[in-house]
Backbone of each chain as nested JSON, in Angstrom:
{
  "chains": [
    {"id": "A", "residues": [
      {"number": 1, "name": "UNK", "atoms": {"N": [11.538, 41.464, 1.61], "CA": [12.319, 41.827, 2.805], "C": [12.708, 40.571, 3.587]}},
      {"number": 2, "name": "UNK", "atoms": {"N": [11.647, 39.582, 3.927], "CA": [12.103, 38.309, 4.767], "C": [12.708, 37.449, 4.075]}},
      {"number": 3, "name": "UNK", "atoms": {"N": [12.477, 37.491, 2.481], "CA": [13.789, 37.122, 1.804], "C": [15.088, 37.579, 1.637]}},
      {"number": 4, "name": "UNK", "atoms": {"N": [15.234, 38.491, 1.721], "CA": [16.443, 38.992, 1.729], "C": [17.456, 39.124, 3.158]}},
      {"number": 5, "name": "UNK", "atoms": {"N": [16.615, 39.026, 4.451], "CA": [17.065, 38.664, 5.81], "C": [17.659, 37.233, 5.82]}},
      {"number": 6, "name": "UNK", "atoms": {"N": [16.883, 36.441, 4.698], "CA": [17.259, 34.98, 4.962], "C": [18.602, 35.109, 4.596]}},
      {"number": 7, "name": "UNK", "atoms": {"N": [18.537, 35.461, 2.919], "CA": [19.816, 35.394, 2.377], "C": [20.651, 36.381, 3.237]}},
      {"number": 8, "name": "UNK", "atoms": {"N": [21.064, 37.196, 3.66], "CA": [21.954, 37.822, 4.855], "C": [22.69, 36.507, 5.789]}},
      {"number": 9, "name": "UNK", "atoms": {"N": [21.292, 36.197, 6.554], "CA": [21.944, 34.881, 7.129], "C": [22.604, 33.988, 6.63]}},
      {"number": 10, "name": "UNK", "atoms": {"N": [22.123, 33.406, 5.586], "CA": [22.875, 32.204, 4.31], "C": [24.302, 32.619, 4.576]}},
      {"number": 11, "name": "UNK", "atoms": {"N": [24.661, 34.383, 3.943], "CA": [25.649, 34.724, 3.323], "C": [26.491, 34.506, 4.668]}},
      {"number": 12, "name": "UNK", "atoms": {"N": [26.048, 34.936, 6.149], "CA": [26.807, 35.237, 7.533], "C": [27.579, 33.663, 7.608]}},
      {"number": 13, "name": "UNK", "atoms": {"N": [26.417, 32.993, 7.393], "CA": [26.838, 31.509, 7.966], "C": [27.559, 30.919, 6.847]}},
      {"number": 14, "name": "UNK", "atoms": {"N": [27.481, 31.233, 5.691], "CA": [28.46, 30.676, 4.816], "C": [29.87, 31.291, 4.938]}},
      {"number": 15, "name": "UNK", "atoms": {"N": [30.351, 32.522, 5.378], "CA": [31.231, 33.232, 5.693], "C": [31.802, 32.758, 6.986]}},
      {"number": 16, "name": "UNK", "atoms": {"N": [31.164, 32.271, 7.851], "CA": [31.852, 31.58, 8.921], "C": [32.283, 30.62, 8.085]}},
      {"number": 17, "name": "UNK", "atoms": {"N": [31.629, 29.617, 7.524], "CA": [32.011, 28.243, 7.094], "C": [33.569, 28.615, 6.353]}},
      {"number": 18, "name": "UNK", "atoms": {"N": [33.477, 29.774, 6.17], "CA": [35.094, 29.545, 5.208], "C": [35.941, 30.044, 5.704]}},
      {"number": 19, "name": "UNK", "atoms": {"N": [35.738, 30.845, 7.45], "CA": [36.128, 31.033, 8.116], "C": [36.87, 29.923, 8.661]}},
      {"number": 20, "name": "UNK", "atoms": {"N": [36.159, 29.087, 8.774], "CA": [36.134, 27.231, 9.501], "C": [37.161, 26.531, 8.591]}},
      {"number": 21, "name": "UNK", "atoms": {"N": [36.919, 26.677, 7.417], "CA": [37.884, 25.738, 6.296], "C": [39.192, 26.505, 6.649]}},
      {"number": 22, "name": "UNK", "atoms": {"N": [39.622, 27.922, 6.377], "CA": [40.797, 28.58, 6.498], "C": [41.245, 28.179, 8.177]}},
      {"number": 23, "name": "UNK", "atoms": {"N": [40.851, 27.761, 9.082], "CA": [41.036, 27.518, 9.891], "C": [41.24, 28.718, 10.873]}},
      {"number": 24, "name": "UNK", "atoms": {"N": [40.478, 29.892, 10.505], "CA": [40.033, 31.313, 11.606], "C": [39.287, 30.679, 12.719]}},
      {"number": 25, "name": "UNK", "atoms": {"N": [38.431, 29.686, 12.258], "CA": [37.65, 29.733, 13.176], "C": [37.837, 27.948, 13.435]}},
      {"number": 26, "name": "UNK", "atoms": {"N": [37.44, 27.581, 14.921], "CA": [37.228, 26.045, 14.975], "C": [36.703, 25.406, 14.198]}},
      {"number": 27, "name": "UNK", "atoms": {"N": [36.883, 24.081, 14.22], "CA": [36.388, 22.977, 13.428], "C": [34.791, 22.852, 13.615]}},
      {"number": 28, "name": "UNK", "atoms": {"N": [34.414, 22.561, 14.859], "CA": [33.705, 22.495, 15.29], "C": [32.666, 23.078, 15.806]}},
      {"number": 29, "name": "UNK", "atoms": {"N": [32.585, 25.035, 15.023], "CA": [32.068, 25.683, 14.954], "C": [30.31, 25.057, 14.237]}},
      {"number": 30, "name": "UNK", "atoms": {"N": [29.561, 25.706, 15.003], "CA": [28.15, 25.816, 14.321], "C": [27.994, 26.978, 13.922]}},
      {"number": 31, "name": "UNK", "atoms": {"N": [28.104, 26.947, 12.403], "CA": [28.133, 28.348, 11.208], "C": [27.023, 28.901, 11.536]}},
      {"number": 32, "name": "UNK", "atoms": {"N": [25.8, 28.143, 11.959], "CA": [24.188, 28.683, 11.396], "C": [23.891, 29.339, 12.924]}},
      {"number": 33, "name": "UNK", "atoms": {"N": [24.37, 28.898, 14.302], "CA": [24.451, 29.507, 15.196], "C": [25.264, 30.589, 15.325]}},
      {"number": 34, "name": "UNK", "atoms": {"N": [26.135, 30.746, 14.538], "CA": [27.5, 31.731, 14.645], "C": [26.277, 32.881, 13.72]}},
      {"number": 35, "name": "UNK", "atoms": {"N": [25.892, 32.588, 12.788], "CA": [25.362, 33.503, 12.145], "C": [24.225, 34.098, 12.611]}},
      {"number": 36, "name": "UNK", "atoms": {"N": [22.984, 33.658, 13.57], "CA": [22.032, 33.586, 14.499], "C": [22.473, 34.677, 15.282]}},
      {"number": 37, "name": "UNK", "atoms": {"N": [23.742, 34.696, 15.943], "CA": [24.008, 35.246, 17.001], "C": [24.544, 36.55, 16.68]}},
      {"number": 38, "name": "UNK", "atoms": {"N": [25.201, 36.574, 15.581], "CA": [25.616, 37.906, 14.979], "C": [24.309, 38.425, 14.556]}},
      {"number": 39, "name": "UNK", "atoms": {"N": [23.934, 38.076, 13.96], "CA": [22.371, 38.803, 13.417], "C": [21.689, 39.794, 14.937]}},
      {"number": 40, "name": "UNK", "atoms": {"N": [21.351, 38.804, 15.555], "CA": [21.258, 39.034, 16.853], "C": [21.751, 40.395, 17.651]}},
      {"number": 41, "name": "UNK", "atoms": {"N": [23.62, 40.281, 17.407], "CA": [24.206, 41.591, 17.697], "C": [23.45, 43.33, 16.905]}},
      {"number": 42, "name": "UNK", "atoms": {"N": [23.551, 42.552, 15.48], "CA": [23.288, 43.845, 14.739], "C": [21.832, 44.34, 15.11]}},
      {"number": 43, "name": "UNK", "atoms": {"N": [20.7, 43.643, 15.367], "CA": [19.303, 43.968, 15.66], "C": [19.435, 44.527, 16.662]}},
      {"number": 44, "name": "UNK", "atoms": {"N": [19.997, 43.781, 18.093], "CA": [19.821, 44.576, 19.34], "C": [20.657, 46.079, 19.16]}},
      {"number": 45, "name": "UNK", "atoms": {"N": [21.485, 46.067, 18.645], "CA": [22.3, 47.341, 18.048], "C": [21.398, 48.576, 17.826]}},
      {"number": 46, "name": "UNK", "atoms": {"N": [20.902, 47.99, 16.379], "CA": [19.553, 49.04, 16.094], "C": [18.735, 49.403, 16.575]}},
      {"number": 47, "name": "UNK", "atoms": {"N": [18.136, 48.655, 17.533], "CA": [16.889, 48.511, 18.704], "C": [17.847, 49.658, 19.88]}},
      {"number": 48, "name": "UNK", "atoms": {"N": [18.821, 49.227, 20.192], "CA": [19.259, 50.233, 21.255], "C": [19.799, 51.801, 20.457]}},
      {"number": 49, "name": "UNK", "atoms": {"N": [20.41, 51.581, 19.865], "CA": [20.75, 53.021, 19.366], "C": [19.588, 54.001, 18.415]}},
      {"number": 50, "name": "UNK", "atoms": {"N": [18.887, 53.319, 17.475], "CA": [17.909, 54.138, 17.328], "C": [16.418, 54.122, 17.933]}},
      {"number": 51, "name": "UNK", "atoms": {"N": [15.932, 53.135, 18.437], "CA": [14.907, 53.136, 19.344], "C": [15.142, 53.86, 20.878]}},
      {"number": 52, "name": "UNK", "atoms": {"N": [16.182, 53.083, 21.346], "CA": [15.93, 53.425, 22.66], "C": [17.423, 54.985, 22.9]}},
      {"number": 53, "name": "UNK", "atoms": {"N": [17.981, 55.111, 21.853], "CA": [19.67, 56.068, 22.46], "C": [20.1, 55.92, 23.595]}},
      {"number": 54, "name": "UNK", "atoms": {"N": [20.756, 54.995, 23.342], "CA": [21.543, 54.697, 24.325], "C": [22.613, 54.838, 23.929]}},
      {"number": 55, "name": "UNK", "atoms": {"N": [23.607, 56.08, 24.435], "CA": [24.781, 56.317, 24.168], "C": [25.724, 54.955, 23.886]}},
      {"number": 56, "name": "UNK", "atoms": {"N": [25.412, 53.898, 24.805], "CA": [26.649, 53.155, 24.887], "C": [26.01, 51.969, 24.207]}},
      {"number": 57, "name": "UNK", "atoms": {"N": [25.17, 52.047, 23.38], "CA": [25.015, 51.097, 22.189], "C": [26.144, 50.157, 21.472]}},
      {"number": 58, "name": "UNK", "atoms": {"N": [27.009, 51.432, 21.062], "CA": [28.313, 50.557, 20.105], "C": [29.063, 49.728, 21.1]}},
      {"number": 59, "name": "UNK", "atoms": {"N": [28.991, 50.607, 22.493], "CA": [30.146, 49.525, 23.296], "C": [29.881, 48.301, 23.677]}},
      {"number": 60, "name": "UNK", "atoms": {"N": [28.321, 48.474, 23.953], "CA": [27.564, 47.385, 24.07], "C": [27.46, 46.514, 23.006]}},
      {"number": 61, "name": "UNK", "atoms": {"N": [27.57, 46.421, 21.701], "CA": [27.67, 45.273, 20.921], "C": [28.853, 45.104, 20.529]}},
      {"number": 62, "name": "UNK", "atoms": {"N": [29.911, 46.47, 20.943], "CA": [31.327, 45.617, 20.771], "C": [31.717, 44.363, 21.392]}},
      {"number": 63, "name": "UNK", "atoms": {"N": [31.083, 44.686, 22.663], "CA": [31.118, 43.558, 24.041], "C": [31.243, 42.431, 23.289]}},
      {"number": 64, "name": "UNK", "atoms": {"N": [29.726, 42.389, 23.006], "CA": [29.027, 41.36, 22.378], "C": [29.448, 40.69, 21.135]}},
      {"number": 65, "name": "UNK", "atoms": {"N": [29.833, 41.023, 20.421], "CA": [30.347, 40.896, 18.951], "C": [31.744, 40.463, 19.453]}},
      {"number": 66, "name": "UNK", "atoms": {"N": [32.652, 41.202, 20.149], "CA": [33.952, 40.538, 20.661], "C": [34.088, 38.867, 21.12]}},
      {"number": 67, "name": "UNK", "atoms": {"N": [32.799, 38.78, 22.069], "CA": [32.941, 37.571, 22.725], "C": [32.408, 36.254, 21.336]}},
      {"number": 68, "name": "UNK", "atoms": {"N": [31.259, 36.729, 21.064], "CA": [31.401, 35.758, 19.659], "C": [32.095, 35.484, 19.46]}},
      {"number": 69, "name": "UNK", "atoms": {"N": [33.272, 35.993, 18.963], "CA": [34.222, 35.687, 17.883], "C": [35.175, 35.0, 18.636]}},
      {"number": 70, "name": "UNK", "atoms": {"N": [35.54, 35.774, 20.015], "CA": [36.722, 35.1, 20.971], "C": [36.044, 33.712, 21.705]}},
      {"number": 71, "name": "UNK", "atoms": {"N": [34.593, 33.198, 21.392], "CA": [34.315, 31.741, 21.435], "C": [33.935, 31.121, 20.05]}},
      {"number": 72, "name": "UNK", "atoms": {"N": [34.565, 31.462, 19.084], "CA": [34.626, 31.075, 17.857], "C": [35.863, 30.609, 17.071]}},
      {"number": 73, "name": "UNK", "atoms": {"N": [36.6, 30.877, 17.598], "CA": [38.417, 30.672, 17.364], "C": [38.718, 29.398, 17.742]}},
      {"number": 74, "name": "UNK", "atoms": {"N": [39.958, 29.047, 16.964], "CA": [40.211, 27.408, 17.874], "C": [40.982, 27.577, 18.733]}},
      {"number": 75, "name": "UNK", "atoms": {"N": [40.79, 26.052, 19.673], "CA": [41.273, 26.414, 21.075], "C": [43.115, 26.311, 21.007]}}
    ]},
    {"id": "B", "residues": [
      {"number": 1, "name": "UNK", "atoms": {"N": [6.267, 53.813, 25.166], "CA": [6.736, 52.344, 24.508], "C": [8.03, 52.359, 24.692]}},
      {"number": 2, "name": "UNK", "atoms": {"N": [8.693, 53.45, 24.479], "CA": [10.673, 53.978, 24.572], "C": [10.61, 53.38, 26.032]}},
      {"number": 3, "name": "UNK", "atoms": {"N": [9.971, 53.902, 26.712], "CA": [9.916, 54.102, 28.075], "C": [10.113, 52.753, 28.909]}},
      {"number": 4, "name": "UNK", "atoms": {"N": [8.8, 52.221, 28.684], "CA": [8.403, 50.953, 28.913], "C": [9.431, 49.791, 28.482]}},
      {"number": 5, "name": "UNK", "atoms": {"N": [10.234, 49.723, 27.309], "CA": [11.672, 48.917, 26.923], "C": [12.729, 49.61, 27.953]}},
      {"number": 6, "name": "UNK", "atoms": {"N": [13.055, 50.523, 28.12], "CA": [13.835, 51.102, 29.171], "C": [13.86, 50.432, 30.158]}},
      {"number": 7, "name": "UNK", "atoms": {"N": [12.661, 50.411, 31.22], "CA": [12.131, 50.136, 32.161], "C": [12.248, 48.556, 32.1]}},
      {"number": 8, "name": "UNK", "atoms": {"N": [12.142, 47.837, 30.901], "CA": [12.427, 46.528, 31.329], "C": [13.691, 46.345, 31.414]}},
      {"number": 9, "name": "UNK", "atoms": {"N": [14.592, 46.757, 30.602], "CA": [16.835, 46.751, 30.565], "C": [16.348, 47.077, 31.735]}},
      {"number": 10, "name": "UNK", "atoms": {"N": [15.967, 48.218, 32.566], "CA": [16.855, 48.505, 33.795], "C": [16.063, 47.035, 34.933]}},
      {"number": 11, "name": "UNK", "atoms": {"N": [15.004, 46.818, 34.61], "CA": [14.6, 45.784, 35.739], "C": [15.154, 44.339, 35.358]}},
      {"number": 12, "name": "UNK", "atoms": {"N": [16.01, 44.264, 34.329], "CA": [16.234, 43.199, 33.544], "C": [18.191, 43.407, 34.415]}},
      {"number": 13, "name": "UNK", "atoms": {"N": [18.413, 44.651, 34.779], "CA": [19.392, 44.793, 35.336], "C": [19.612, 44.419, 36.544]}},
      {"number": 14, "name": "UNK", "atoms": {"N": [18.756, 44.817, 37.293], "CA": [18.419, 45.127, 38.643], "C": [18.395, 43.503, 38.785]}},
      {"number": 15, "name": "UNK", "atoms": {"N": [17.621, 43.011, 38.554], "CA": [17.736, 41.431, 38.435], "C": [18.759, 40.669, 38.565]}},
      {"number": 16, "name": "UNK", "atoms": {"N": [19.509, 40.851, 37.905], "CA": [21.022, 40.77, 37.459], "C": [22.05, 41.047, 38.881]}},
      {"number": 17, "name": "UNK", "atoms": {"N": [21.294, 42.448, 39.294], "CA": [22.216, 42.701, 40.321], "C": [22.207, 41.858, 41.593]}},
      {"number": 18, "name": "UNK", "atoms": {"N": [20.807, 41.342, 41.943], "CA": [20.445, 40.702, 43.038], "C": [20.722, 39.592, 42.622]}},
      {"number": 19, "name": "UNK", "atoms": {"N": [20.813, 38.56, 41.65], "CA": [21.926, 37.27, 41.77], "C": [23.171, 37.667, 41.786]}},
      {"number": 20, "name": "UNK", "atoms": {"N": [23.651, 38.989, 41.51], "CA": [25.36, 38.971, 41.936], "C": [25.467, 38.632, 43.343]}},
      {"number": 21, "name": "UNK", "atoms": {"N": [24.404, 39.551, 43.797], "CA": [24.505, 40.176, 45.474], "C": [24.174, 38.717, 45.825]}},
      {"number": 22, "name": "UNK", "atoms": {"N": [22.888, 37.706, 45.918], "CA": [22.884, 36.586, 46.325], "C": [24.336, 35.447, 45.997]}},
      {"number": 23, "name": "UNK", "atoms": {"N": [25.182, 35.589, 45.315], "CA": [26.392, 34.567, 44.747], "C": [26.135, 33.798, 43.743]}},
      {"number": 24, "name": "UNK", "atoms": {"N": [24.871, 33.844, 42.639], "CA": [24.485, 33.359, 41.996], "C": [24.701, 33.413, 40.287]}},
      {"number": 25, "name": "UNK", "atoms": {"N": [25.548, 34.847, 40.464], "CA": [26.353, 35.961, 39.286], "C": [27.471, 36.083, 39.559]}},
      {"number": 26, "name": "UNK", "atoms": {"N": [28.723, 36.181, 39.069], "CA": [29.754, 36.659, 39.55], "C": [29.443, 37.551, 39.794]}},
      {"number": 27, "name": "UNK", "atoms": {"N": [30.432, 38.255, 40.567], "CA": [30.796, 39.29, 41.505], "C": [30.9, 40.108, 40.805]}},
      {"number": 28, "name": "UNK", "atoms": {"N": [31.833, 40.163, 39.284], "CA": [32.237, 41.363, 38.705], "C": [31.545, 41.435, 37.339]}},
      {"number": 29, "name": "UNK", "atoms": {"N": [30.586, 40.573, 37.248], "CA": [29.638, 40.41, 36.046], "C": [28.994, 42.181, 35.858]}},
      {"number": 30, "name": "UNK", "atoms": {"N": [29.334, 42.7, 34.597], "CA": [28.14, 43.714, 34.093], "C": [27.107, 43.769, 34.019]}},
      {"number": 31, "name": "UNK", "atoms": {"N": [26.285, 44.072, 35.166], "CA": [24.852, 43.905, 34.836], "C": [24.109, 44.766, 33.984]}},
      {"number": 32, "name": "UNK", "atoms": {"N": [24.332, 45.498, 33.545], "CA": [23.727, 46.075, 32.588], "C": [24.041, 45.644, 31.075]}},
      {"number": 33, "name": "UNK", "atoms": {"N": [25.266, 45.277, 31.19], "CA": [26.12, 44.131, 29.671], "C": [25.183, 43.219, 29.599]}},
      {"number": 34, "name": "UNK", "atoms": {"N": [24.905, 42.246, 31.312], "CA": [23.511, 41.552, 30.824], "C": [22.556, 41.756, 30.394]}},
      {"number": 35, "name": "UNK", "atoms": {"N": [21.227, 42.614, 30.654], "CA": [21.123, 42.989, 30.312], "C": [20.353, 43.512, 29.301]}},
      {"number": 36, "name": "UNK", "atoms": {"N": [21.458, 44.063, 28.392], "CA": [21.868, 44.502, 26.884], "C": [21.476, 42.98, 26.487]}},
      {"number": 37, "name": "UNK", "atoms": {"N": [22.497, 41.911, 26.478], "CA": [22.616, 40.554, 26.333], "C": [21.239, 39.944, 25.865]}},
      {"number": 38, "name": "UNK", "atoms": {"N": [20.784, 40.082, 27.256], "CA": [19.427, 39.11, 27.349], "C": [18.545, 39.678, 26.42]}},
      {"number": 39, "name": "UNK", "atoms": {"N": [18.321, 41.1, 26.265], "CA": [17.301, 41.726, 25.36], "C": [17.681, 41.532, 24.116]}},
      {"number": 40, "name": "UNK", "atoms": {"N": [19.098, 41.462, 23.805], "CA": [19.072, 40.725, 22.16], "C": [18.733, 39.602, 21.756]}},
      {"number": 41, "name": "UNK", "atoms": {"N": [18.821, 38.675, 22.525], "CA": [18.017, 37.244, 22.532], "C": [16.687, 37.086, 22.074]}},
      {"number": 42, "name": "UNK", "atoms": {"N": [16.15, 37.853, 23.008], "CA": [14.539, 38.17, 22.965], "C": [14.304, 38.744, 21.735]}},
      {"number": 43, "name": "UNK", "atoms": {"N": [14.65, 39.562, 21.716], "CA": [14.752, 40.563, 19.863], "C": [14.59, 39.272, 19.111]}},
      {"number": 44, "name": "UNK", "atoms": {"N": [16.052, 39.017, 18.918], "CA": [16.53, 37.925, 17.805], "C": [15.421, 36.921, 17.669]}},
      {"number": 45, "name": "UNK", "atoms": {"N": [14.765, 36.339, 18.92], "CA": [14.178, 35.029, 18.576], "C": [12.597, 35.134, 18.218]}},
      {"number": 46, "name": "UNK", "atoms": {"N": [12.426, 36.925, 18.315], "CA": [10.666, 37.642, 17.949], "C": [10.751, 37.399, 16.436]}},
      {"number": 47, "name": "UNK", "atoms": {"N": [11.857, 38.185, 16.334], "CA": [12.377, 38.443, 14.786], "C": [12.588, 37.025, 13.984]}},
      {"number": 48, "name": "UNK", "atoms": {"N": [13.383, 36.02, 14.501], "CA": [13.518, 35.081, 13.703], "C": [12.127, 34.417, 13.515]}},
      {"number": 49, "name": "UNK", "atoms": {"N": [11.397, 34.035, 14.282], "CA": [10.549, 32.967, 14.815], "C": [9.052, 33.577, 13.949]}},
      {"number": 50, "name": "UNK", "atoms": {"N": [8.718, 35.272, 14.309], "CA": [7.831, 35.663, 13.897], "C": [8.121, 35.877, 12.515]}},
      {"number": 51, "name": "UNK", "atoms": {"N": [9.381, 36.792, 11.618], "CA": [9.245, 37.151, 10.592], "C": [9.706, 35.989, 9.422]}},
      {"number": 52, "name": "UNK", "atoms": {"N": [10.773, 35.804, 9.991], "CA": [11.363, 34.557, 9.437], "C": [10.711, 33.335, 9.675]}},
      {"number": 53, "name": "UNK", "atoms": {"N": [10.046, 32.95, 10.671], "CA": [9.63, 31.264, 10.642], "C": [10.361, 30.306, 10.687]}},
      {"number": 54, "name": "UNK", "atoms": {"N": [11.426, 30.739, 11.432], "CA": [12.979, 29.65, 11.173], "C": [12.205, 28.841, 12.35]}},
      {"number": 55, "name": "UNK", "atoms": {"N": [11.946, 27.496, 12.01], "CA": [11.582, 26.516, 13.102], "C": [12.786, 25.966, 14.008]}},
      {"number": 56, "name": "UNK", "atoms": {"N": [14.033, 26.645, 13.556], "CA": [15.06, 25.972, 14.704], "C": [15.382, 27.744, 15.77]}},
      {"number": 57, "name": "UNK", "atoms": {"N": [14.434, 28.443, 15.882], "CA": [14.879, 29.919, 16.408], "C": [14.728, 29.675, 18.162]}},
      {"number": 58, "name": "UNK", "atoms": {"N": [13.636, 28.625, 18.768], "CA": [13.983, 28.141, 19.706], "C": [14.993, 27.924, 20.341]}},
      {"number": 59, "name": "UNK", "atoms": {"N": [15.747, 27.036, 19.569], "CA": [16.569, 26.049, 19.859], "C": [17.968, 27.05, 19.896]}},
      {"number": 60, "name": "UNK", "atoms": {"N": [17.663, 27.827, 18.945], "CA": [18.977, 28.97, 18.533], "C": [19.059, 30.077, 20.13]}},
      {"number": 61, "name": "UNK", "atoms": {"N": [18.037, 30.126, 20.745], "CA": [17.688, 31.454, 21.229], "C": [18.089, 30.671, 22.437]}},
      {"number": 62, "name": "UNK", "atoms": {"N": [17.746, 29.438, 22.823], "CA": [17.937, 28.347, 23.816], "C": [19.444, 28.715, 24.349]}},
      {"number": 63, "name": "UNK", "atoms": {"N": [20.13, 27.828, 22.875], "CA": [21.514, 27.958, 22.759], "C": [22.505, 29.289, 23.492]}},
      {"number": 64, "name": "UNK", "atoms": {"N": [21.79, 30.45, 22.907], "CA": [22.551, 32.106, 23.047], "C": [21.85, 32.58, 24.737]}},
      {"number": 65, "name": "UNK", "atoms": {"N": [21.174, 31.889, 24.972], "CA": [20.77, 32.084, 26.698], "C": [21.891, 31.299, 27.479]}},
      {"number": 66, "name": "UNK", "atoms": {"N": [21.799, 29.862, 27.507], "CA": [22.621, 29.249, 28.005], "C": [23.797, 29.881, 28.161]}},
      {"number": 67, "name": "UNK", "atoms": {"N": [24.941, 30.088, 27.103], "CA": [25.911, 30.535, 27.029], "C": [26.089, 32.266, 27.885]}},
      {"number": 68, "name": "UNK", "atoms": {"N": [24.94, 32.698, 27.572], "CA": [25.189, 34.102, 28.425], "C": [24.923, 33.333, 29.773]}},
      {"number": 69, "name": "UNK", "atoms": {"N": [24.175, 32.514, 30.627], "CA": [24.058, 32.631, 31.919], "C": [25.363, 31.764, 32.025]}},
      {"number": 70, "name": "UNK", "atoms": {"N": [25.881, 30.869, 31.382], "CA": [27.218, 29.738, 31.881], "C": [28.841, 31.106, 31.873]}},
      {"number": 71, "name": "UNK", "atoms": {"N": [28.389, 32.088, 31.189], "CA": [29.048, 33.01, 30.727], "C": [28.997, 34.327, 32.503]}},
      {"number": 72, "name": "UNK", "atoms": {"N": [27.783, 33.963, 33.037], "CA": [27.423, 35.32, 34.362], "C": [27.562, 34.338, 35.516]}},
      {"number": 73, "name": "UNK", "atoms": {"N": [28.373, 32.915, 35.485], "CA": [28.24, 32.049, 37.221], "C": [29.426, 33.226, 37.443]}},
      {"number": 74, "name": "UNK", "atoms": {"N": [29.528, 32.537, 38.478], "CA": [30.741, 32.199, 39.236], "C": [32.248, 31.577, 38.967]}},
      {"number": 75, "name": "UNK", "atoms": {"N": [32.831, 31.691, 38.887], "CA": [33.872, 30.974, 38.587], "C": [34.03, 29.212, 39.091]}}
    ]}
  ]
}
């Protein structure tokens, strides 16, 4: 299992990185933080919608997941 | 335990609200978006640090704080 979380991450942050080459995303992006932080989204996700139901779960990591990305873009 | 995570989002809110009210938050900051926010952090860096052992989850969790509070000033 904690192997397979790793590789998730690997795969997130390598997916930014080619995000970065195609030029989606800045140059100057940190892939392994970009991927950190998404991970991040999807856990608190799960934690709120099936632990705690909180109706507004999805909107709440849309938030979240939006702003990533809209400080991930080049300027 | 549901309860008790509840109880911290909402005091984790409430918090939130009294640096708006002091000028220390923007004005039109979501406090409950915070939050949401801050408790994925915390998640993320239990999860990385405890299951994973990523020795940079500090530094990562550091990083995704900063940006949410430079993200809740003031203009």
């Amino acid at each position: 299992l904690v192997e397979y979380q790793r590789e998730w991450l690997h795969g997130l942050a390598r997916a930014a990185a080619l995000a970065v080459e195609e030029g989606h995303f800045r140059a100057d992006l940190d892939t392994e933080q970009f991927a950190y932080e998404f991970y991040s989204i999807i856990l608190a996700f799960h934690h709120s919608s099936r632990l705690l139901r909180d109706a507004r779960s999805e909107e709440r990591a849309q938030r979240q997941f939006e702003r990533l990305i809209a400080d991930s873009l080049p300027a």
